[in-house]
C-alpha positions as CSV (number, residue, x, y, z in Angstrom):
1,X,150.0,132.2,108.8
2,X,146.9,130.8,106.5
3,X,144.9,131.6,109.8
4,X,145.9,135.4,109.7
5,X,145.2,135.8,105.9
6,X,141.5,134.2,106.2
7,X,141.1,136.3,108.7
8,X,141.0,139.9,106.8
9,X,139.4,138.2,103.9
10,X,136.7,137.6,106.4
11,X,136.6,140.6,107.8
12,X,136.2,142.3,103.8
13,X,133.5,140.2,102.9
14,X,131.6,140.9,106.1
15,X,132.0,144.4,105.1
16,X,131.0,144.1,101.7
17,X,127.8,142.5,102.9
18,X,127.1,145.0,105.0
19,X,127.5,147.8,102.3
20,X,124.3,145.9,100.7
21,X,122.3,144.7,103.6
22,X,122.4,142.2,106.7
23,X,123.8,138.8,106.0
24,X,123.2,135.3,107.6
25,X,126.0,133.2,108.5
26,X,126.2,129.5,110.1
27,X,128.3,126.3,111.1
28,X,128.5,123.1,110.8
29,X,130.5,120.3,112.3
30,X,130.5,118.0,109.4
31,X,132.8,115.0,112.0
32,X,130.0,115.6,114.9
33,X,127.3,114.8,112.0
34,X,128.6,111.7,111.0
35,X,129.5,110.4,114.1
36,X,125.7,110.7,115.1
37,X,124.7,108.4,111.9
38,X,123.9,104.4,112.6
39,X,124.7,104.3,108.7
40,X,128.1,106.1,109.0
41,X,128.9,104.1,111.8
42,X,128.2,101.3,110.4
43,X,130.1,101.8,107.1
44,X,133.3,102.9,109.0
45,X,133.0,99.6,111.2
46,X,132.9,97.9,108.2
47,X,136.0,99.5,106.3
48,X,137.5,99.5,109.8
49,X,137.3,95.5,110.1
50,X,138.9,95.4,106.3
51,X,142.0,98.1,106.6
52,X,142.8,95.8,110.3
53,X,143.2,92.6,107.9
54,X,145.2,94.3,105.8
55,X,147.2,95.6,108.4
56,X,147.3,91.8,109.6
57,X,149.1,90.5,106.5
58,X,150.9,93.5,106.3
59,X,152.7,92.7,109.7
60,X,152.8,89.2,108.9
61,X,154.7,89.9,105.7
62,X,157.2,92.9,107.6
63,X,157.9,89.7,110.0
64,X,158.6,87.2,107.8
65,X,161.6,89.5,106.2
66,X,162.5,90.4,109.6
67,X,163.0,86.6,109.9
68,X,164.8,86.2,106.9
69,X,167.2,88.5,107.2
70,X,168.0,87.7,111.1
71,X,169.0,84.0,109.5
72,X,171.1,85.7,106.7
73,X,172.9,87.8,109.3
74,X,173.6,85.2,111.2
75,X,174.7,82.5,108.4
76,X,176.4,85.3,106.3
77,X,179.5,84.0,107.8
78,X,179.6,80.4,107.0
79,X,177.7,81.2,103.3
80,X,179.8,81.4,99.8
81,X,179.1,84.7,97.8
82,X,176.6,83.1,95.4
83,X,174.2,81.4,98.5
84,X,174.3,85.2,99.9
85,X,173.8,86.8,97.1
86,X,171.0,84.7,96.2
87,X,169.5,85.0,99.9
88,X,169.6,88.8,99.6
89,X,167.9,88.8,96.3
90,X,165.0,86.8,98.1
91,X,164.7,89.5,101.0
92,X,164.6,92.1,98.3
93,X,161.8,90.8,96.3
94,X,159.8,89.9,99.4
95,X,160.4,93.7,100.1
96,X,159.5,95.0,97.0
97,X,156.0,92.7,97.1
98,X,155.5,94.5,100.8
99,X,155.7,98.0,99.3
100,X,153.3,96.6,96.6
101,X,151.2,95.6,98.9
102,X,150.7,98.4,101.0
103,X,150.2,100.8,98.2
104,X,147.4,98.7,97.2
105,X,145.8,98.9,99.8
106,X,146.4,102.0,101.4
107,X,148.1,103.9,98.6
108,X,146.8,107.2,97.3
109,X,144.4,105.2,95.0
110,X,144.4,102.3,97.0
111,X,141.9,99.9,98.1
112,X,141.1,101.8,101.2
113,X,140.4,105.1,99.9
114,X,138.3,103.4,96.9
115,X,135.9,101.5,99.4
116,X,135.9,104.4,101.6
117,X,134.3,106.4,99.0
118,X,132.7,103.9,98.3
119,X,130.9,103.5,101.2
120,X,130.8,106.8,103.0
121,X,130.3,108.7,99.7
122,X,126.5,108.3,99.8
123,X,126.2,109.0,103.4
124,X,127.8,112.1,102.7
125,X,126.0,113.0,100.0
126,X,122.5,112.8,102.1
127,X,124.2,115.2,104.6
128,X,125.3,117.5,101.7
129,X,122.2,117.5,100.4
130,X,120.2,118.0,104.2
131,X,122.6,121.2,103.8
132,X,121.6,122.2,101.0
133,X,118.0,122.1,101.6
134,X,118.2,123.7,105.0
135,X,120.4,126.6,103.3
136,X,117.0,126.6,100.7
137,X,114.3,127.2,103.8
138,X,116.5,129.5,106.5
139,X,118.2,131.5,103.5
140,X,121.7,131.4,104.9
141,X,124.1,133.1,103.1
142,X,127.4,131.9,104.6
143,X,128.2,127.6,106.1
144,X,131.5,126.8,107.7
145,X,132.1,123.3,108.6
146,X,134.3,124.1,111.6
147,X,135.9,120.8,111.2
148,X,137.7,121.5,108.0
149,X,140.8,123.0,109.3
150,X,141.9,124.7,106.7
151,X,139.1,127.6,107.3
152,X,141.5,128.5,110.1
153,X,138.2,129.6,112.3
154,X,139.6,130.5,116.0
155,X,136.0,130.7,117.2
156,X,132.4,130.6,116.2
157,X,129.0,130.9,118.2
158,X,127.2,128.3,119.4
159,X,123.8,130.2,118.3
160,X,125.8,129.9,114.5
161,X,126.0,125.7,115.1
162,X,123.5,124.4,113.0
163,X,124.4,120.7,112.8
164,X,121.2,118.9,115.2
165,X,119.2,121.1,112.9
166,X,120.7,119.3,110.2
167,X,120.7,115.7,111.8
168,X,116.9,116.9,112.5
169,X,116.4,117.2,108.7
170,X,118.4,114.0,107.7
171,X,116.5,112.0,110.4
172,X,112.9,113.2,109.0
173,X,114.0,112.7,105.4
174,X,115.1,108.8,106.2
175,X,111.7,107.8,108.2
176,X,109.9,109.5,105.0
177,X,112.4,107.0,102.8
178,X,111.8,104.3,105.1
179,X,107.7,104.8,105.3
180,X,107.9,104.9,101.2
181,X,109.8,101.9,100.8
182,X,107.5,100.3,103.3
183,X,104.5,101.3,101.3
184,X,106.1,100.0,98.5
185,X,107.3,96.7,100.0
186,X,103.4,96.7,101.5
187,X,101.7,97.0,97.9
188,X,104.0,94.6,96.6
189,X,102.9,91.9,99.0
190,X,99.3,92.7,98.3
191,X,99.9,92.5,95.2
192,X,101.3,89.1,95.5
193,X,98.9,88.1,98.0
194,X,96.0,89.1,95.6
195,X,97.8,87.5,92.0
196,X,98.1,84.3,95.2
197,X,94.8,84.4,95.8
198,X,93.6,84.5,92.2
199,X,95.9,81.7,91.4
200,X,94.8,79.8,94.1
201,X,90.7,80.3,93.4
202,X,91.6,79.6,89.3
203,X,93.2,76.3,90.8
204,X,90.2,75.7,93.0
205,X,87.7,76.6,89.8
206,X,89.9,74.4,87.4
207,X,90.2,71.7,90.1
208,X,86.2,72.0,90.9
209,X,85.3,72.0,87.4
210,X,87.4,68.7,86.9
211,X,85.9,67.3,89.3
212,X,82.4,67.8,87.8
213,X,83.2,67.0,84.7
214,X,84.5,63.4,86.5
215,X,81.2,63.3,88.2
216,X,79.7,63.8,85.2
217,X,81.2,61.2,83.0
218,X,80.9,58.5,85.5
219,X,77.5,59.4,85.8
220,X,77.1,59.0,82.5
221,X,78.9,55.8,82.5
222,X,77.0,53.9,85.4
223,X,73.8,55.3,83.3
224,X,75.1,53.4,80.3
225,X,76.2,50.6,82.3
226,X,72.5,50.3,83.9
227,X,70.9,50.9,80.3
228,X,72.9,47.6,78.9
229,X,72.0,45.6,81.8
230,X,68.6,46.5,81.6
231,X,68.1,46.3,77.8
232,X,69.7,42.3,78.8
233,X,67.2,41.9,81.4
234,X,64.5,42.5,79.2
235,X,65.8,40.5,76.3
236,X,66.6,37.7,78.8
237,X,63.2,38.0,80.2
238,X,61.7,37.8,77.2
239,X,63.6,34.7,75.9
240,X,62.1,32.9,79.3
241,X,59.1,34.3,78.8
242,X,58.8,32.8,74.9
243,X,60.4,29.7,76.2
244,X,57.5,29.6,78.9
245,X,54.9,30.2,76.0
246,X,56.3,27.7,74.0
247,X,56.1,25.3,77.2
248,X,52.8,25.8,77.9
249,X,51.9,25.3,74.4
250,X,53.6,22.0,73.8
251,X,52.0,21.2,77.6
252,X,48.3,21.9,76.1
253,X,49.2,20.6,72.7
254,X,50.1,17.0,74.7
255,X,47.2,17.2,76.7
256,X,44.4,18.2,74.2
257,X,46.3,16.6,70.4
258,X,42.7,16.8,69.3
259,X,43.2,20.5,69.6
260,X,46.4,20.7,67.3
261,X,44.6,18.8,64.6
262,X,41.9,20.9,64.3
263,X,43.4,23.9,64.0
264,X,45.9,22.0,61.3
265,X,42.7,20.9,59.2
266,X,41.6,24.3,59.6
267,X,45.0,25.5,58.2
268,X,44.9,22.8,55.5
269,X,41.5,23.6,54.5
270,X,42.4,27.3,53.9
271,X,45.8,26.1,52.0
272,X,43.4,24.3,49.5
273,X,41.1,26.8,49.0
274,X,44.1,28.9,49.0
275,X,45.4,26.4,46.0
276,X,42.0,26.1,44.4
277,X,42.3,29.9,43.4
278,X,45.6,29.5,41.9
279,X,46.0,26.3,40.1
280,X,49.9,26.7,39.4
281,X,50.8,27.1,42.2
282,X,48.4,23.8,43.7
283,X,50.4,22.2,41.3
284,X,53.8,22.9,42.3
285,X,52.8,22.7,45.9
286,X,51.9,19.0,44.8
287,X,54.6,18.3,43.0
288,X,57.0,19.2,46.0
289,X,54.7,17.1,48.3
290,X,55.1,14.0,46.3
291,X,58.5,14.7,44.6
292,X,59.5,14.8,41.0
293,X,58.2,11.1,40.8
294,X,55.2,12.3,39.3
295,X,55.3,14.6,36.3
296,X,52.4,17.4,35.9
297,X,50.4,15.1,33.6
298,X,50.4,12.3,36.4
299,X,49.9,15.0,39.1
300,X,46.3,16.1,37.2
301,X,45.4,12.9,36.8
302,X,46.2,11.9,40.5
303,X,44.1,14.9,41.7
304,X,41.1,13.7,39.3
305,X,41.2,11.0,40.5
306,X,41.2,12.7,44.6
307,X,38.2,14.2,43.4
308,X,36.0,11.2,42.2
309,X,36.9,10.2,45.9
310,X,33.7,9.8,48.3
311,X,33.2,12.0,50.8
312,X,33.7,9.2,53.3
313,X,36.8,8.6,51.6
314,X,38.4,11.6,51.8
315,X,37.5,12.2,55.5
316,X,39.2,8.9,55.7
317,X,41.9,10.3,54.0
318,X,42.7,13.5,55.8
319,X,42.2,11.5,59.0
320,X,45.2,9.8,58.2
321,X,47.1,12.6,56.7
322,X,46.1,14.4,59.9
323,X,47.4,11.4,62.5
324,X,50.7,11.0,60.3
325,X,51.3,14.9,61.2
326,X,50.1,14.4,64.9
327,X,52.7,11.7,65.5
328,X,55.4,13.8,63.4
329,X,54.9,16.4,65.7
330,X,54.6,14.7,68.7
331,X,57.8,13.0,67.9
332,X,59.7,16.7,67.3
333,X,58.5,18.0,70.5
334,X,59.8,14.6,72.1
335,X,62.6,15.1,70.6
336,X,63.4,18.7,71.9
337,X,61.9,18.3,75.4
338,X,64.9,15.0,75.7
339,X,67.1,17.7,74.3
340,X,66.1,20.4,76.3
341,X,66.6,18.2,79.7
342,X,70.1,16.9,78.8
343,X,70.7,20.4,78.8
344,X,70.0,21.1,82.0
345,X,71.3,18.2,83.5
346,X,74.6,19.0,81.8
347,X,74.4,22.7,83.9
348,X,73.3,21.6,86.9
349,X,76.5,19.1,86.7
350,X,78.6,22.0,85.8
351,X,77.1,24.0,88.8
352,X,77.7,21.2,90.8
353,X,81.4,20.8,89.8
């Protein structure tokens, strides 16, 4: 009956198109469409695999009350009034949690119709909008999906079937997704690989100019290090070399004693002349030479009486004064050499040990 009303509507409209001009009608087979998309496919495996669990515990449920009220009929006999009442009341709230169930899941607002929208809502929507745009460049002014049945189409055309053009369109529109989400997942990675490779050569810089600076400082430090032991080479060599000097100088000084003394009269002869120009100070020169036994008075007198001295005298004199400093020496270097040779006998022992 819906078929024959369509019909003439169909019929009107054609004619009211005509009155203004030539019109452009087409079909589609929205089931054939989706059945050709991987995507669909794999959506409606996927809700597929979920509505069979369902349908698993479902069953399970349905035979576990099947169970239960096989027993009851068959102990309903031997069972008081309260035991069967209260067996009954079990089967009846197992029942009612079934029916619960099953409208859960595949109730009008159930779990299955939410996830099916879910997930075949946006493939939909691509092939609604592949419509659309194809309806935008051929400028068709009429679409029936010839798989909607409440149209009530008897027939249509092949030449009106325009659902490979659509799958056409859909199929060009997803490799241009695919080819701008792989140019985006491309620039990411080079742009990852590049902020990499900047990390990696600030690493290598920080890790070069470390090591630099490590090469530096130990430079520096084996520089130091050389300096010090140098400076104590030098002061060490010097030590030896005034300990040699003053070696070869007591060496001479034993061989030639004739030598010493000269050059000590020469130095005594200056210090008088040196003590002839200043008086006081002659004076307290003398007066620590012969110690606060003498007073001044005594001193003068003691140095007038020096001078009435003959010369023979005083040469006699200072030839004395001159041998009593020779063997004072002479015993001091004595003295020092015995010390300076226990010494090294007392090393070379150490060594030794």
């Amino acid at each position: 009956m819906k078929k024959l009303v369509i019909l003439p509507v169909l019929f009107l409209l054609t004619f009211m198109v005509n009155g203004q001009g030539r019109i452009r009608i087409a079909s589609v087979d929205m089931d054939y469409i989706l059945e050709k998309l991987p995507e669909y496919q794999l959506a409606l495996k996927e809700l597929n695999a979920r509505a069979t669990r369902w349908k698993t515990q479902i069953e399970r449920k349905e035979k576990e009350i099947k169970d239960l009220k096989d027993a009851l009929e068959q102990e309903k006999v031997l069972l008081t009034k309260e035991l069967l009442q209260e067996k009954e009341e079990e089967i009846a709230f197992k029942e009612k949690e079934l029916l619960k169930y099953q409208l859960e899941k595949f109730g009008p607002e159930g779990d299955y119709i939410l996830q099916k929208e879910h997930l075949v809502t946006p493939v939909q929507d691509r092939v609604f909008n592949a419509v659309a745009k194809l309806l935008k460049t051929a400028k068709y002014d009429i679409v029936f999906d010839k798989a909607n049945d409440k149209l009530g189409l008897i027939y249509t055309a092949p030449k009106l079937d325009i659902s490979d053009k659509i799958l056409k369109l859909i199929s060009k529109e997803k490799g241009k997704e695919e080819r701008i989400k792989k140019n985006k997942k491309r620039k990411e990675k080079q742009k990852n690989k590049k902020s990499e490779a900047a990390k990696r050569r600030a690493e290598l810089a920080a890790k070069r100019k470390a090591e630099r600076e490590a090469k530096r400082k130990a430079a520096l430090e084996a520089r130091q290090k050389q300096r010090e032991a140098k400076n104590k080479r030098v002061k060490k060599n010097k030590g030896n070399e005034k300990e040699g000097n003053d070696e070869k100088k007591e060496a001479v000084n034993l061989k030639n004693p004739a030598k010493v003394l000269h050059k000590d009269s020469k130095k005594q002869k200056s210090d008088d002349v040196k003590k002839t120009d200043n008086p006081e100070k002659s004076a307290s020169d003398k007066k620590e030479k012969y110690g606060d036994q003498l007073t001044l008075e005594q001193l003068k007198t003691f140095e007038a009486q020096q001078k009435k001295l003959t010369p023979e005298q005083k040469a006699a004199q200072r030839k004395a004064e001159r041998e009593a400093r020779r063997q004072k020496i002479l015993e001091e270097r004595r003295k020092r050499k015995t010390q300076k040779n226990k010494q090294s006998d007392d090393s070379k022992k150490k060594n030794n040990n």
